[in-house]
C-alpha positions in Angstrom: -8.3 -18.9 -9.5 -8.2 -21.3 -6.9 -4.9 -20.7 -6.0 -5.1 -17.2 -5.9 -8.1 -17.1 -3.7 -6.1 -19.6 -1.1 -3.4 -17.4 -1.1 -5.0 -14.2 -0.5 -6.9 -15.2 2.2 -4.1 -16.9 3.6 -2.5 -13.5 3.5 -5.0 -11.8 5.0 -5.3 -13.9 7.6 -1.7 -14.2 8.6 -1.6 -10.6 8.3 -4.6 -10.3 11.0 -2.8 -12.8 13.3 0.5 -10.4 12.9 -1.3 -7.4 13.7 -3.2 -9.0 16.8 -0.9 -10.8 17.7 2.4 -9.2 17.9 1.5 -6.8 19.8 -0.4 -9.1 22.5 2.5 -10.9 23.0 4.3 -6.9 23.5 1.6 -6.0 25.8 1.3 -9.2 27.6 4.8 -9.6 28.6 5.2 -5.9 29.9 2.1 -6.5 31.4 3.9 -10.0 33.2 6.9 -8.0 34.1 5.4 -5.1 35.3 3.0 -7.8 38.0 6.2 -8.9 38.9 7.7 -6.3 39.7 4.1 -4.9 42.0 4.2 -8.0 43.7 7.5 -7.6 45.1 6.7 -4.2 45.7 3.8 -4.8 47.6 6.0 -7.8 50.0 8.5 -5.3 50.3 5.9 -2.5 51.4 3.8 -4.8 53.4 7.2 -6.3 55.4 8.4 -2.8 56.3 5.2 -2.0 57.8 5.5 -5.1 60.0 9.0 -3.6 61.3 8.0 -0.5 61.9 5.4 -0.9 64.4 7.8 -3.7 66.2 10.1 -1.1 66.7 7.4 1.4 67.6 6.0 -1.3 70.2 9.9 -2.1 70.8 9.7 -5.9 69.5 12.6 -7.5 68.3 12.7 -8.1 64.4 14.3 -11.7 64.6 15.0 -13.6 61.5 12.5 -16.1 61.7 10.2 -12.9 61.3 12.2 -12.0 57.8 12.4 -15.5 56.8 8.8 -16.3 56.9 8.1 -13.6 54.3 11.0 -14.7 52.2 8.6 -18.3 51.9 5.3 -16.6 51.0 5.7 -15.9 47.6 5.5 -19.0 45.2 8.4 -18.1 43.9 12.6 -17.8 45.0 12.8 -14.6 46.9 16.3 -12.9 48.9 15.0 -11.1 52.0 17.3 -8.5 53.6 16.6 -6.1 56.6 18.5 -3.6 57.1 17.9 -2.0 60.8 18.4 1.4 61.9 20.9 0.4 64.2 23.0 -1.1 61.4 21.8 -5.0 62.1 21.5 -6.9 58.7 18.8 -9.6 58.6 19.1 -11.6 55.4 17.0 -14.6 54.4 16.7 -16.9 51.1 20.3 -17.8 48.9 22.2 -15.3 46.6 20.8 -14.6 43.3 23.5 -14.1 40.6 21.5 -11.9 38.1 18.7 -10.3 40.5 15.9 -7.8 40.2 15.7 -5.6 42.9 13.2 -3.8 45.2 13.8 -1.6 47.8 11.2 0.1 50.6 12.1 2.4 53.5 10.4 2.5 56.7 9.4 5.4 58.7 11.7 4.4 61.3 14.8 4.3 59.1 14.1 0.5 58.6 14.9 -0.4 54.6 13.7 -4.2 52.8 15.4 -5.1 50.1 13.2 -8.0 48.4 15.2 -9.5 45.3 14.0 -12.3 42.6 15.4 -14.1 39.5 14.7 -12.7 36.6 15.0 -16.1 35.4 11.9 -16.9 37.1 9.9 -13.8 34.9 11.4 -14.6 31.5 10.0 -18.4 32.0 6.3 -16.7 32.7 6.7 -14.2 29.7 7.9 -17.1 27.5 5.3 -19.2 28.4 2.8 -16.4 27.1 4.5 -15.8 24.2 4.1 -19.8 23.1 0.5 -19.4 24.4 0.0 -16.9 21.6 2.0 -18.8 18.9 -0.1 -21.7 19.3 -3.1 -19.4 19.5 -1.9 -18.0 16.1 -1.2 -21.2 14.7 -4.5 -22.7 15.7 -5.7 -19.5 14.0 -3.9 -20.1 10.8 -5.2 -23.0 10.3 -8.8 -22.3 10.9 -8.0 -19.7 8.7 -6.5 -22.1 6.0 -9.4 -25.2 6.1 -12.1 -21.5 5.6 -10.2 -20.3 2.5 -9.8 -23.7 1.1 -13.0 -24.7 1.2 -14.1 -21.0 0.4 -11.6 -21.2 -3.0 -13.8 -24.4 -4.0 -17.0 -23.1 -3.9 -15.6 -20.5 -6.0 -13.6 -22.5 -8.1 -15.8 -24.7 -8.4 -18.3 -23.2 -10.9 -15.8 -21.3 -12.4 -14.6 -25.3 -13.7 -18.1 -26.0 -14.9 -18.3 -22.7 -16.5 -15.3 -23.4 -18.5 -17.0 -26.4 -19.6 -19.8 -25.0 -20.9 -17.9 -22.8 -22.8 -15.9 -25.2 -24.2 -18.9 -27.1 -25.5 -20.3 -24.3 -27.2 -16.9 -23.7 -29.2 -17.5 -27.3 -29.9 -21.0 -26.5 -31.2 -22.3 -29.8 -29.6 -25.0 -29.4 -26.3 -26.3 -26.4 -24.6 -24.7 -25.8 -21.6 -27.0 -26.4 -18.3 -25.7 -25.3 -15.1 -27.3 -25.2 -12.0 -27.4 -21.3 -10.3 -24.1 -21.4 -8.2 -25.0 -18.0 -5.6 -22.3 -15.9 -7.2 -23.7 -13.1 -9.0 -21.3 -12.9 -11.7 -20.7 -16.3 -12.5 -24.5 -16.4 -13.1 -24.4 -13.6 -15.2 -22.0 -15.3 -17.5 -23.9 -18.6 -17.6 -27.0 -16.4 -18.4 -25.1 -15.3 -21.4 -23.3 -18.1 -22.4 -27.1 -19.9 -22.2 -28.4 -16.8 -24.6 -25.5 -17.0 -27.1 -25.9 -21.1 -27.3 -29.5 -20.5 -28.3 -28.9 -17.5 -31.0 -26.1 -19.6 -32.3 -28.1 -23.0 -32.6 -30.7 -21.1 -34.2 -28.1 -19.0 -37.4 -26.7 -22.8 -37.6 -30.3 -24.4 -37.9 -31.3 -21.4 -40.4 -28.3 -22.3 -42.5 -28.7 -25.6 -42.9 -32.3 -25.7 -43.4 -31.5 -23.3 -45.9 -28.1 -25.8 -47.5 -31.2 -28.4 -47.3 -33.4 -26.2 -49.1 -31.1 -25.1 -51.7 -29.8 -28.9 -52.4 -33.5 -30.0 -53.0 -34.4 -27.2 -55.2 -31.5 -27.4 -57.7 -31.6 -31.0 -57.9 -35.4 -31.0 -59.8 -34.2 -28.5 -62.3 -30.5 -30.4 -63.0 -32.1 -33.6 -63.1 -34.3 -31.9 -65.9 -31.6 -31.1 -67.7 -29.3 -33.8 -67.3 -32.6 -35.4 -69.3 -32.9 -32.9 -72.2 -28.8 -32.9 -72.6 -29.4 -36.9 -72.9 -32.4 -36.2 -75.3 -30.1 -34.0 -77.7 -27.2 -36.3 -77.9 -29.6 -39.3 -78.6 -31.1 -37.3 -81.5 -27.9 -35.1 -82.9 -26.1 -36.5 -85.4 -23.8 -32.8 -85.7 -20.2 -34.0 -84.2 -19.8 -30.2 -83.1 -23.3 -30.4 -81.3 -22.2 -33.6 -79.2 -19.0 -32.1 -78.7 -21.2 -29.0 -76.6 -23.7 -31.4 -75.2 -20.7 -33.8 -73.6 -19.2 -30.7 -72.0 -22.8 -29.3 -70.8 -23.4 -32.8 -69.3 -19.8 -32.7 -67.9 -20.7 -29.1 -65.8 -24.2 -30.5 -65.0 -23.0 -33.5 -63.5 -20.2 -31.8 -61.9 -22.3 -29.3 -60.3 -25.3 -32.3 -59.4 -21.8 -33.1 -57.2 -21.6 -30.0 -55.5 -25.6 -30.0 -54.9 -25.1 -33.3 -53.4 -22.2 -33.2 -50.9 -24.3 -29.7 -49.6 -26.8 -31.7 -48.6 -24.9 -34.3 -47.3 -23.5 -31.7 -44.9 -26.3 -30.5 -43.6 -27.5 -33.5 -42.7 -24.3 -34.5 -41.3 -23.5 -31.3 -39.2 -26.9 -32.2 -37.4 -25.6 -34.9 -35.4 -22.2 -37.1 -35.1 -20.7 -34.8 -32.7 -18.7 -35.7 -29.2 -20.5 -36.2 -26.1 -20.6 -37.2 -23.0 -21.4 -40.9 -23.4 -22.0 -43.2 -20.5 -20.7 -46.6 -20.9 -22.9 -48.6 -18.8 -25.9 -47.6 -21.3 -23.4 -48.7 -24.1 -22.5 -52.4 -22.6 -26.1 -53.0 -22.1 -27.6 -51.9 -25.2 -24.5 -54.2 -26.9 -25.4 -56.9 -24.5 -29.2 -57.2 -25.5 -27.5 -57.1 -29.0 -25.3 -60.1 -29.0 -26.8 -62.6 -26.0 -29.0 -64.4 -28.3 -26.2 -64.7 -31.0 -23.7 -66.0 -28.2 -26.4 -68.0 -26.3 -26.8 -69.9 -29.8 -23.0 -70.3 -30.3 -23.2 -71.5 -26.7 -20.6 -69.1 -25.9 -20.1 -66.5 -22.8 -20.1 -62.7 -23.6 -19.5 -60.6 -20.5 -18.7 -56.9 -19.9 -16.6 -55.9 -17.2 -16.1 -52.1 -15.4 -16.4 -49.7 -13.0 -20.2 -48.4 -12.7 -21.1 -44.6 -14.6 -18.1 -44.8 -16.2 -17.8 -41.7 -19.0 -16.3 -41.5 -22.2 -16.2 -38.4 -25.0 -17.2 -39.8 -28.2 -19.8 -40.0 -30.7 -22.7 -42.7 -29.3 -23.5 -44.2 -32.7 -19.3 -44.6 -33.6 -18.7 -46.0 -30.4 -21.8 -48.5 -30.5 -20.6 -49.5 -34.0 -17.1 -49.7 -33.2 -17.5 -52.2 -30.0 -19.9 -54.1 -32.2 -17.5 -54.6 -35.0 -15.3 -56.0 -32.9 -17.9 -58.4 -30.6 -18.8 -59.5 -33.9 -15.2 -60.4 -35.0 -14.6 -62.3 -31.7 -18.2 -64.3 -32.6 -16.9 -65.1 -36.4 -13.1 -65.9 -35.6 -12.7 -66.4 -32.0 -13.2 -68.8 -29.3 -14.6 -69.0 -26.0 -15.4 -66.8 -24.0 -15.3 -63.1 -25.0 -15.0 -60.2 -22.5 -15.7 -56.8 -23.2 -13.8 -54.9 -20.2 -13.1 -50.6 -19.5 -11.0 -49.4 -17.2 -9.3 -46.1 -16.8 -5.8 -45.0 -17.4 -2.8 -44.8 -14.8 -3.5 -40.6 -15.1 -7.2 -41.2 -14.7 -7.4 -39.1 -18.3 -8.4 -41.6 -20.3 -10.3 -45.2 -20.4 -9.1 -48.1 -22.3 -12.2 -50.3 -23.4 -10.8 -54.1 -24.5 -12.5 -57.0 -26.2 -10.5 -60.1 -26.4 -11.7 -63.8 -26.4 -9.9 -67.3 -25.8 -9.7 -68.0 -29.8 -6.1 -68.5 -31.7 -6.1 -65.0 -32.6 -4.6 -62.7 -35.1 -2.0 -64.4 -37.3 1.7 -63.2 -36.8 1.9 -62.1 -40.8 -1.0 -60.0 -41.0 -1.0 -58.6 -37.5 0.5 -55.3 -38.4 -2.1 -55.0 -41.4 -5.1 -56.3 -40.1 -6.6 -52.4 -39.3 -5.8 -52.0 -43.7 -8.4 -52.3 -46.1 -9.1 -55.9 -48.0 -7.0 -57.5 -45.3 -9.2 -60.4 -43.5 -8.1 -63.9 -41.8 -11.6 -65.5 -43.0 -12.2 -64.5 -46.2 -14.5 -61.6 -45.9 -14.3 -58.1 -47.6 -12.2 -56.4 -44.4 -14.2 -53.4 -44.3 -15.0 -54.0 -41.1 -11.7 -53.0 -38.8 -10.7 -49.9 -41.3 -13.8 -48.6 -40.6 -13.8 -48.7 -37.0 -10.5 -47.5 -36.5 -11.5 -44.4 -38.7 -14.5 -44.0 -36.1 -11.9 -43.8 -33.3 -10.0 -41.5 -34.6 -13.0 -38.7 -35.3 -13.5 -39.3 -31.6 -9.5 -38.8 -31.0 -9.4 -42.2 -29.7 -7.1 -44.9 -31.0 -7.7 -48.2 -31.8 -4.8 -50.9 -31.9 -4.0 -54.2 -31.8 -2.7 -54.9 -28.4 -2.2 -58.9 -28.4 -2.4 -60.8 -31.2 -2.4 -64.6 -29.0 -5.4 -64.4 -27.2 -6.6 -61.3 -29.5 -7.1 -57.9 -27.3 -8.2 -55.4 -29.5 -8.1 -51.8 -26.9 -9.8 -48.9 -27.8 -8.4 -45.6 -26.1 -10.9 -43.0 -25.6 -11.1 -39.5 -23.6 -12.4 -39.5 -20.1 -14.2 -37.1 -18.5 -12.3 -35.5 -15.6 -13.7 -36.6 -12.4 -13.6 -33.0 -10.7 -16.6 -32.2 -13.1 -20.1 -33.3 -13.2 -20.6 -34.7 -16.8 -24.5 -34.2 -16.0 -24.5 -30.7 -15.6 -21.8 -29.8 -18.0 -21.5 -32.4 -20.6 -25.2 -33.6 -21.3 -25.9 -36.8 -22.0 -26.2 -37.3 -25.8 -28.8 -39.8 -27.7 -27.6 -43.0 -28.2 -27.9 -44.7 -31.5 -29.0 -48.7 -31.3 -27.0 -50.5 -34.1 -29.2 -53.2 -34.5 -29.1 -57.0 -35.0 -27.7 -56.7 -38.7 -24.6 -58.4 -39.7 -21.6 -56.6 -40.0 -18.8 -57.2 -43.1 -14.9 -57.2 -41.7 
C-alpha cells in the first residue's frame, strides 16, 4: 500500500512537471530567440536612422560612427554599412555561423547587423537547466509529500492488520486510536463490533461447557456410588460382569465431563500477548533478592528499557523462574538475567547464566528430558519449561554448558507498531516465593 501510494504520486507529479514544464522550456526559448532577434532589429533600425539624417544634413558617416554601435550591445556584434554611393563601412570580426539582420534606409542606406548564434543557444540553454533544476527541486518536494503522505496512510493500515490479526488469534480486543481516514475507521468500527459479538458466543459457550461439566458430574458421581453399592452386595457373576462394564462407561464418560471443563477454564486465559519485559525482571527480582541476598550472591538483570516480547505472562514468569532457581541450587556466583534483540531485530533472546561449573558434558544433550537432574531432584523442572516455550513458539536451549547460559528465544514485536495500541498489555501472573522441583 505504501508503495503504491509513493508511486502514484510520484507519477502524478512527474507527469505535472512534464506537462508544465516541457513546454516552458518550448516557450521560453522561442521567446529568448525571438528577443534576440528584436534586439538586433531594433540596433539595426535605430543605426539607419542615424545615417539617414547625416546624409540628409550632408554629414559624413565615418567608421568610428559604425563602430560605436557595433560596442553597444553586451554582446559580439558585425556592423556593416553599406552607402548609397557604394562605400562599405564594416566594424566588429567575421562570424563563421551568423544570424543576420538587415534594415534599409530611406536614403538607399542598408545595415547589416550580424551575431553568433552561439551566443543565443548559451542563453536558451541556460533556461532550459533553469527549468530542469526547477523540475528537479519539484520532484523532490513532490517525493518528501508523497512519502510522508504514504505513511500516514500506511500507517494505520499496519495497526489495522494487527488488530485483525489478534482477533483471528481470539486473544485482546483490538484498540486503535481514530486515524482521520474515513474508511479505515469504518473498518476498525467493525472489527471493534465483531471482537465484542465474538467474545460474547465464546463466553456463552464456555459458561455453558462449565455449566454442563458441573451438572453431569452430581448425577455420575451418584451413580458411580450405586454401581459400587451393587457390586458390594451381588454375589451373581453375570451381574458384576454388567456392573464392571457400567462402571467402565461411567468412569469413562466422568473423563469426558472432566477434560470439558478443564477447557473452558483453560480457553479463558493462557493465550499470547504483548508482554513487557521490564514488568517481568522486576516482578522476578522482588522474587528472588531475599533468596540471593541470603546466599550472599548477586542477581542482576540486564536490557534495553520497554523491551516487548509475545508470549504468555504466567509461562514466561515461570519459565525465567525455573531457571533463576536452577542457577540459585547448582550455580555459583553471580547470576545475570540479560535480553537483547536479534541481528534482524525479529526476535529477543533472554539469557540466564551464572559463574558456577555448569552443566556436565554427559548429560548436556539431555538435561531439557524428563528424570534427568545433576543434583538429585525429580527434573521436572527444565521439561516443563521448555514445553512452556514452545506454546509461546519460542525455543529454549542450552547454549553453554561451562559457565551455563541457558537462552530463551522468543517473538518480538516489530518496532514499526505501537504494541500499546495494537497488542494490549496482558495481566501478568506473579509466581510466587514457592520452591520449584527441576
Amino acid at each position: 500500500m505504501r508503495r503504491r501510494a509513493l508511486r502514484m504520486t510520484l507519477l502524478a507529479v512527474a507527469l505535472a512537471v512534464l506537462l508544465l514544464g516541457l513546454p516552458m522550456a518550448i516557450f521560453g526559448s522561442t521567446m529568448l530567440w525571438n528577443q534576440e532577434i528584436s534586439s538586433m532589429r531594433d540596433h539595426a533600425s535605430s543605426l539607419s536612422s542615424i545615417i539617414d539624417r547625416r546624409i540628409d544634413r550632408g554629414d559624413a558617416v565615418t567608421p568610428e560612427l559604425v563602430s560605436g554601435w557595433g560596442s553597444q550591445s553586451g554582446q559580439t556584434l558585425r556592423v556593416t554599412v553599406f552607402m548609397p554611393g557604394g562605400e562599405r563601412i564594416e566594424t566588429g570580426e567575421p562570424i563563421s555561423d551568423p544570424i543576420t539582420v538587415v534594415e534599409r534606409g530611406v536614403t538607399g542606406a542598408v545595415v547589416q547587423v550580424q551575431t553568433d548564434r552561439v551566443h543565443i543557444y548559451r542563453s536558451i540553454a541556460g533556461f532550459i537547466i533553469l527549468v530542469s533544476i526547477a523540475s528537479i527541486f519539484a520532484l523532490l518536494a513532490g517525493a518528501l509529500m508523497a512519502a510522508r503522505q504514504s505513511r500516514k496512510l500506511s500507517a494505520p493500515l499496519i495497526y489495522l492488520a494487527a488488530s485483525a490479526e489478534q482477533l483471528g488469534s481470539g486473544t485482546v480486543r483490538p484498540h486503535l486510536r481514530r486515524s482521520g481516514i474515513e474508511e479505515i475507521d469504518l473498518v476498525n468500527e467493525e472489527l471493534i463490533r465483531t471482537a465484542d459479538r465474538m467474545a460474547g458466543r465464546l463466553a456463552a459457550e464456555r459458561q455453558f461447557a462449565a455449566d454442563a461439566s458441573h451438572q453431569l458430574r452430581t448425577p455420575l458421581t451418584a451413580l458411580s456410588m450405586r454401581l459400587d453399592e451393587i457390586e458390594m452386595i451381588t454375589k451373581d457373576d453375570e451381574v458384576l460382569t454388567e456392573v464392571r462394564a457400567c462402571q467402565d462407561q461411567v468412569e469413562r464418560l466422568t473423563g469426558v465431563v472432566a477434560e470439558l471443563l478443564k477447557t473452558s477454564r483453560s480457553d479463558s486465559g493462557g493465550t499470547t500477548e504483548v508482554v513487557n519485559l521490564d514488568r517481568v525482571f522486576d516482578q522476578q527480582w522482588q522474587e528472588w533478592r531475599k533468596v540471593y541476598s541470603k546466599a550472599k550472591r548477586e542477581l542482576s538483570f540486564e536490557g534495553e528499557e520497554d523491551m516487548t516480547v509475545l508470549a504468555t505472562p504466567g509461562s514466561l514468569s515461570q519459565i525465567i523462574a525455573t531457571l533463576i532457581e536452577n542457577s540459585v541450587k547448582y550455580g555459583a556466583g553471580k547470576t545475570t538475567v540479560a535480553a537483547r534483540r536479534t541481528a534482524n531485530r525479529k526476535g529477543v533472546v533472554i539469557t540466564v547464566t551464572d559463574e558456577g561449573e555448569g552443566v556436565p558434558d554427559e548429560i548436556g544433550d539431555d538435561i531439557f528430558k524428563q528424570g534427568v537432574s545433576t543434583g538429585g531432584s525429580t527434573g521436572l523442572g527444565l521439561p516443563l519449561a521448555l514445553n512452556l516455550a514452545r506454546a509461546d513458539g519460542g525455543k529454549l536451549e542450552l547454549a553453554q554448558n561451562s559457565p551455563p547460559i541457558f537462552s530463551l528465544t522468543l517473538n518480538a514485536v516489530p518496532t514499526s507498531l505501537d504494541p500499546d495500541k495494537v497488542l494490549p498489555q496482558g495481566a501478568l501472573i506473579s509466581m510466587g516465593s514457592r520452591r520449584r522441583r527441576r
